[in-house]
C-alpha positions as CSV (number, residue, x, y, z in Angstrom):
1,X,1.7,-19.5,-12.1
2,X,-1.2,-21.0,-10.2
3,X,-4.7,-20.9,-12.0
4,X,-6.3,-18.6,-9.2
5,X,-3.3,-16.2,-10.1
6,X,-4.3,-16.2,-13.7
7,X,-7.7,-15.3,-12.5
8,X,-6.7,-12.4,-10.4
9,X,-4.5,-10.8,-13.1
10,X,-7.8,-11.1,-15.5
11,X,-10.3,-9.7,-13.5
12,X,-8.0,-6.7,-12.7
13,X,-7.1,-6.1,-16.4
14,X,-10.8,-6.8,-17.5
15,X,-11.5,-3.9,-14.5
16,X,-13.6,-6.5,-12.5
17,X,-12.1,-5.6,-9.2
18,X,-13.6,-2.5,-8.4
19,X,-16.8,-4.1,-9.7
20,X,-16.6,-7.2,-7.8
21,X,-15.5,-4.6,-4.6
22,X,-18.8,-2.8,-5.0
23,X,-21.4,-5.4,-5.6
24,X,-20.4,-7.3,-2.6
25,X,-19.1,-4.2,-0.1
26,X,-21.8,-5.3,2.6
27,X,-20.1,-8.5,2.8
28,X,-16.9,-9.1,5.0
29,X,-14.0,-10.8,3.6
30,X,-12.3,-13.1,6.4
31,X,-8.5,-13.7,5.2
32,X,-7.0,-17.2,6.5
33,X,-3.1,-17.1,5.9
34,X,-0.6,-19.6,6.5
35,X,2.9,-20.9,5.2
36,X,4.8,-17.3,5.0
37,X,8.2,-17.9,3.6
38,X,11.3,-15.0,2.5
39,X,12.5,-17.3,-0.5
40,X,10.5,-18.9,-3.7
41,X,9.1,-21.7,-1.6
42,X,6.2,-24.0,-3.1
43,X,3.0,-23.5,-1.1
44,X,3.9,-20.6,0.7
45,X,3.5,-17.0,0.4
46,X,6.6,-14.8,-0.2
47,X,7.0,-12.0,2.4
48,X,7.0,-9.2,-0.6
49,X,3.8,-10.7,-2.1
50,X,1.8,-10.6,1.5
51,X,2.9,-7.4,1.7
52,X,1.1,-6.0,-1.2
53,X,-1.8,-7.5,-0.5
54,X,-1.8,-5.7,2.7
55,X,-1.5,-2.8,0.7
56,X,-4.3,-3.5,-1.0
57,X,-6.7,-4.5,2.3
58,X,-5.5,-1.3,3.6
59,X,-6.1,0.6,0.5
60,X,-10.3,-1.0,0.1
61,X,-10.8,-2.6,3.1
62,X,-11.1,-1.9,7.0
63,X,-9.3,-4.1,8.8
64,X,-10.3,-5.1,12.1
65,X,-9.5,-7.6,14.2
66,X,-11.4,-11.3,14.9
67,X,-12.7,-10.2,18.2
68,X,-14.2,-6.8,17.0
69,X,-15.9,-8.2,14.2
70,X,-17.2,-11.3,16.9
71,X,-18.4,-8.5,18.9
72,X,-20.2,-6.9,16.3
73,X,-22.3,-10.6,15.2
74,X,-22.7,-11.4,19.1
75,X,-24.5,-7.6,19.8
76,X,-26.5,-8.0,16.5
77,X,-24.8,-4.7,15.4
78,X,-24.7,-3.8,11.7
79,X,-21.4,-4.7,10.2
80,X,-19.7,-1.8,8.0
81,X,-19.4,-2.0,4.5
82,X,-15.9,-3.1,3.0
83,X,-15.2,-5.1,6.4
84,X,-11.9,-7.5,6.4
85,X,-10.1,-9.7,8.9
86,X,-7.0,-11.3,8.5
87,X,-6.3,-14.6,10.3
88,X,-2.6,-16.4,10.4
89,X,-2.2,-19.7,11.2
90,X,0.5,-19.5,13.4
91,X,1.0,-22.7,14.9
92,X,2.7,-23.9,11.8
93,X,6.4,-24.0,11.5
């Protein structure tokens, strides 16, 4: 298990999360995936596993796409609390 795994697993045991989640709520999280993969492949995210992070965005986040939240810095308008957006790099193979 990867060392930022380790982390994750200890902040949600210690309860962190939901205090990490409110001290930074005016903040928006911009997700960059890449490398999606249906078997145990090195270096890439299994499909079951990026599902239950989407679970989890849905769940304390709200998701909007690039060009909304663009719109939102170009107008100047406030940006919600607990904003995310979710990027995939799709050009890889």
């Amino acid at each position: 298990m990867r060392l930022r795994s380790r982390i994750a697993i200890a902040v949600g045991r210690a309860g962190l999360y939901r205090a990490t989640l409110a001290l930074t709520a005016s903040r928006p999280r911009i997700l960059m995936y890449h490398r999606f993969s249906r078997g145990r492949e090195d270096r890439r995210l299994h499909e079951a596993e990026f599902a239950r992070q989407l679970d989890i965005l849905k769940r304390d986040f709200r998701v909007v796409a690039l060009g909304e939240y663009g719109r939102w810095l170009a107008e100047g308008s406030a940006i919600p609390p607990r904003v995310a957006v979710i990027t995939v790099d799709d050009g890889y193979r």
